[in-house]
C-alpha positions in Angstrom: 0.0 0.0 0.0 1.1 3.2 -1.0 2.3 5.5 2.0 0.8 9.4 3.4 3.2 11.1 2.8 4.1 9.4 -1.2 0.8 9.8 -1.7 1.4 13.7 -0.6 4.1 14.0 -2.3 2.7 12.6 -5.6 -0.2 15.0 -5.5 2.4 18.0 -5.0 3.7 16.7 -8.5 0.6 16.9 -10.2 0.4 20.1 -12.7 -2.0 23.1 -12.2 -2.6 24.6 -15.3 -5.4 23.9 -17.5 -9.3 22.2 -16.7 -8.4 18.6 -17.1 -9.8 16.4 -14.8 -8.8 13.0 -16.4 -6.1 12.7 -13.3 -8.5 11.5 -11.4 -9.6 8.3 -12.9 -9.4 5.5 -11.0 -9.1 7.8 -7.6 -12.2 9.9 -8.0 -15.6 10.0 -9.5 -18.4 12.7 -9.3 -22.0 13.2 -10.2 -22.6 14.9 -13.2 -25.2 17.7 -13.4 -28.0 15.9 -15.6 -28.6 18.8 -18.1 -25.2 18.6 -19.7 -24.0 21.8 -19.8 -21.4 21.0 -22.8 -24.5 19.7 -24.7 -26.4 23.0 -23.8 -23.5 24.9 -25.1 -22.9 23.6 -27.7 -26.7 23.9 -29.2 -26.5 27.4 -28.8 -23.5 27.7 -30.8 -25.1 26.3 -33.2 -27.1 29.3 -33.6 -24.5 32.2 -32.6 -23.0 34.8 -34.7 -20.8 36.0 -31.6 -19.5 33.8 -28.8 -18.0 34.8 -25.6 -16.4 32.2 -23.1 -16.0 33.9 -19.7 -13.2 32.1 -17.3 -12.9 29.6 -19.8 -10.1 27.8 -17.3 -7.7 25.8 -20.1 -10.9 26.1 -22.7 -11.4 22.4 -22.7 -15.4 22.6 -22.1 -15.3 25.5 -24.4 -13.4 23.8 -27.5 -15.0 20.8 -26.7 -18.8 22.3 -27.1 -17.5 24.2 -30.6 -16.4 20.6 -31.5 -20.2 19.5 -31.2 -22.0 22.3 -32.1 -21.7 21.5 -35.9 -20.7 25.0 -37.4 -18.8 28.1 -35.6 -19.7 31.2 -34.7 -18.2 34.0 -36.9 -16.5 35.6 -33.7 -15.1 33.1 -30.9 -13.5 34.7 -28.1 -12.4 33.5 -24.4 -11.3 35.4 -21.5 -9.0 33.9 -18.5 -7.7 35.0 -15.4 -4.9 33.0 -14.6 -1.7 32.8 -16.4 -0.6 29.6 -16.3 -4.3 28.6 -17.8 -3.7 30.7 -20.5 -0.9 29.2 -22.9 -3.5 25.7 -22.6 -7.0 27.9 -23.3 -4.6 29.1 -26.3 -3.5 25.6 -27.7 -7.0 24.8 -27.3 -9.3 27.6 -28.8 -6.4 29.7 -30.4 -5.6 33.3 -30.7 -9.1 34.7 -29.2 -8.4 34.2 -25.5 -7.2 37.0 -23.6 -6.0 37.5 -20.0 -8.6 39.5 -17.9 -8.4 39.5 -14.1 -11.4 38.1 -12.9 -13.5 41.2 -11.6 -11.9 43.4 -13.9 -14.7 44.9 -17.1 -14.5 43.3 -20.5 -12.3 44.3 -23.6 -14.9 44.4 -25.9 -17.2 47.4 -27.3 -20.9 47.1 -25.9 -23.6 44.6 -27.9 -20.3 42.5 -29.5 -22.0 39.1 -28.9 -25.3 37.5 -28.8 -24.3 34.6 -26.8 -21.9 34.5 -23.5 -21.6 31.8 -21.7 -19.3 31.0 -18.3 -18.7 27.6 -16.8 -17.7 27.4 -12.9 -17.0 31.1 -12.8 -15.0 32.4 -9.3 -17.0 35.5 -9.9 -19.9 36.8 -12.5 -20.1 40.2 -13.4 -23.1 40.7 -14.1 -23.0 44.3 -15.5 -20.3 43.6 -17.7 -22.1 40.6 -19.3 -25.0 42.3 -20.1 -23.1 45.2 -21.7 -21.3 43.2 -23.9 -24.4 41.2 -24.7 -26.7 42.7 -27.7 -30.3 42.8 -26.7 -32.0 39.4 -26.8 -28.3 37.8 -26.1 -28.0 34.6 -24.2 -26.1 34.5 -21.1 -25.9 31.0 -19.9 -23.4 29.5 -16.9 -23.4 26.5 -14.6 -21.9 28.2 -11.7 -20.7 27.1 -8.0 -23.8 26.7 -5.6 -23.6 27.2 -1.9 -21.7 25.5 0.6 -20.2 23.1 -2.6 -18.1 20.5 -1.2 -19.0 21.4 2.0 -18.1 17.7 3.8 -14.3 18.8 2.5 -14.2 22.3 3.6 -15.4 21.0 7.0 -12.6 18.4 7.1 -9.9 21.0 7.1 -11.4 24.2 8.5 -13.4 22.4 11.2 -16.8 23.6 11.4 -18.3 26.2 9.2 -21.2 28.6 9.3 -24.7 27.6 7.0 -23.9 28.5 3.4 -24.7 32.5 2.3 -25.0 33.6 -1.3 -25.3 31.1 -4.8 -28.1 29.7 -4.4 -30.6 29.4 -7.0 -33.3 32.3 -6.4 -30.3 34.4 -5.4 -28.4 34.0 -8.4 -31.3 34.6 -10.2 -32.2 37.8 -8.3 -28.7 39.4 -9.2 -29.0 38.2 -13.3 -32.5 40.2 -13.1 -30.9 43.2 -11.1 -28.7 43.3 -14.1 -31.1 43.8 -16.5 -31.6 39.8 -17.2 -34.9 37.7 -18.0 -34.1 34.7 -16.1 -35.2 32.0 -18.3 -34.3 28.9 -16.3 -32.3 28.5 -12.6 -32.0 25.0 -10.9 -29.8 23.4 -8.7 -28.2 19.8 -7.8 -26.3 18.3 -5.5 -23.7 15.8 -6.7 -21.9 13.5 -4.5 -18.3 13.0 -4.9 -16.3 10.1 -3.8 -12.5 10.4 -3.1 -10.2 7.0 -3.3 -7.4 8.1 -2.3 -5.3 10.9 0.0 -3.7 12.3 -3.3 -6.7 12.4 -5.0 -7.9 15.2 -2.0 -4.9 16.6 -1.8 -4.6 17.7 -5.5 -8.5 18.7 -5.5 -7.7 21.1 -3.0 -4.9 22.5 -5.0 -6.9 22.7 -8.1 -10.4 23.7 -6.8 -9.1 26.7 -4.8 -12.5 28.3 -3.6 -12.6 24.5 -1.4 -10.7 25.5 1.4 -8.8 29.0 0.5 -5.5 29.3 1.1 -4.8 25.2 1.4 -1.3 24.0 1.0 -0.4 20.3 1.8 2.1 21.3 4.5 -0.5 23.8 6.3 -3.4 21.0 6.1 -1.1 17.6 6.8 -2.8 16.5 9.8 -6.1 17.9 8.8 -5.1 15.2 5.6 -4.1 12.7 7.8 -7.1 12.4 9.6 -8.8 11.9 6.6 -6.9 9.7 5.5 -7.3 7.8 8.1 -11.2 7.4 7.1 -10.3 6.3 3.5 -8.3 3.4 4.7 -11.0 2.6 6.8 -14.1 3.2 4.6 -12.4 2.7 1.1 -13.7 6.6 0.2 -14.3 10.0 1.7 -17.8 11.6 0.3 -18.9 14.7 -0.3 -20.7 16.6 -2.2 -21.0 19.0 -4.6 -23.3 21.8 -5.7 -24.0 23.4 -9.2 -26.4 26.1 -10.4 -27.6 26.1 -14.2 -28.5 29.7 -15.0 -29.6 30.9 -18.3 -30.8 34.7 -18.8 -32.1 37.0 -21.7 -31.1 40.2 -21.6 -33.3 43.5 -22.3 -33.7 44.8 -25.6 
């Protein structure tokens, strides 16, 4: 049986950059949100003459849905935050992605696109989609719901106060303070199952809204403890929340 701390260590090895999640086969598995968001995108594209991808992480989702959607928009463009994301959203979608701090405005003239659409974003700005958006443009996103992952955070922070802001009606209430028609706005929770202490370990790396500010040497006994529990029960479980959102805007 593989050891803590090589377990640890191989999880500090893992790479960062880019969306790409296949890592974890064999180690982790969990739910998937039954409306398909990659499906949903890419019928929309199907019908775009302007496409926006906001936080489009390594643009694997992003390409991915262009892949399916069976013609391309005559504009494609993505925007990412974080630099080493960047050079992989590029090898993935090409030239149109540009770096754009996450709560920072758009660089692109008012009305550009009629569809903008934002998968897992750390922040939506809800303004600055709808003023880049032409009237009657889409805005769709599945986004992080409240108290996501929750069983994790608790793991390593100890225990944590209810769950404020993303859920459902309030997410909706901001898109409509923007200017939005909410057209749809459910929620799910998706359980997650963890095999193994690396697996955990690089989840909190990667998924850094989990437990801010986690390093591996900060939360080792924290880890420990856990585990601990997967050698007993063969898994830790948590689970997951997502929120499907998609909005008209105004004409």
């Amino acid at each position: 049986m593989t050891t803590f701390n090589a377990l640890l260590d191989e999880a500090a090895a893992v790479p960062l950059e880019g969306w790409d999640f296949s890592w974890f086969a064999g180690r982790a598995t969990e739910q998937r949100p039954s409306w398909g968001y990659a499906g949903l995108v890419a019928a929309r594209l199907a019908h775009a003459e302007a496409a926006l991808d906001v936080q489009t992480g390594g643009g694997e989702v992003f390409a991915y849905a262009l892949s399916q959607a069976g013609r391309e928009p005559g504009l494609v463009a993505a925007v990412e935050s974080w630099p080493p994301n960047l050079a992989v959203a590029r090898k993935n979608l090409g030239g149109n992605v540009v770096a754009v701090a996450e709560t920072a405005g758009l660089p692109f003239r008012d009305g550009t696109f009629d569809l903008v659409v934002s998968r897992h974003p750390v922040h939506t700005g809800w303004a600055e989609t709808a003023r880049v958006l032409r009237p009657g443009g889409i805005f769709l996103s599945q986004q992080i719901g409240a108290g996501s992952n929750r069983e994790l955070s608790e793991a390593m922070m100890g225990p944590l106060p209810p769950p404020e802001g993303r859920h459902p009606e309030q997410i909706a209430a901001e898109a409509e303070a923007a200017g939005f028609e909410v057209l749809r706005v459910r929620g799910e929770r998706l359980r997650a199952e963890f095999y193994d202490i690396a697996a955990v370990a690089h989840f909190l790396r990667k998924v850094v809204w989990t437990v801010p500010g986690f390093t591996i040497e900060r939360y080792r006994d924290r880890l420990r403890d856990v585990h601990e529990e997967i050698t007993v029960k063969g898994k830790f479980v948590s689970y997951a929340t997502r929120v499907l959102i998609e909005a008209r805007r105004w004409g």
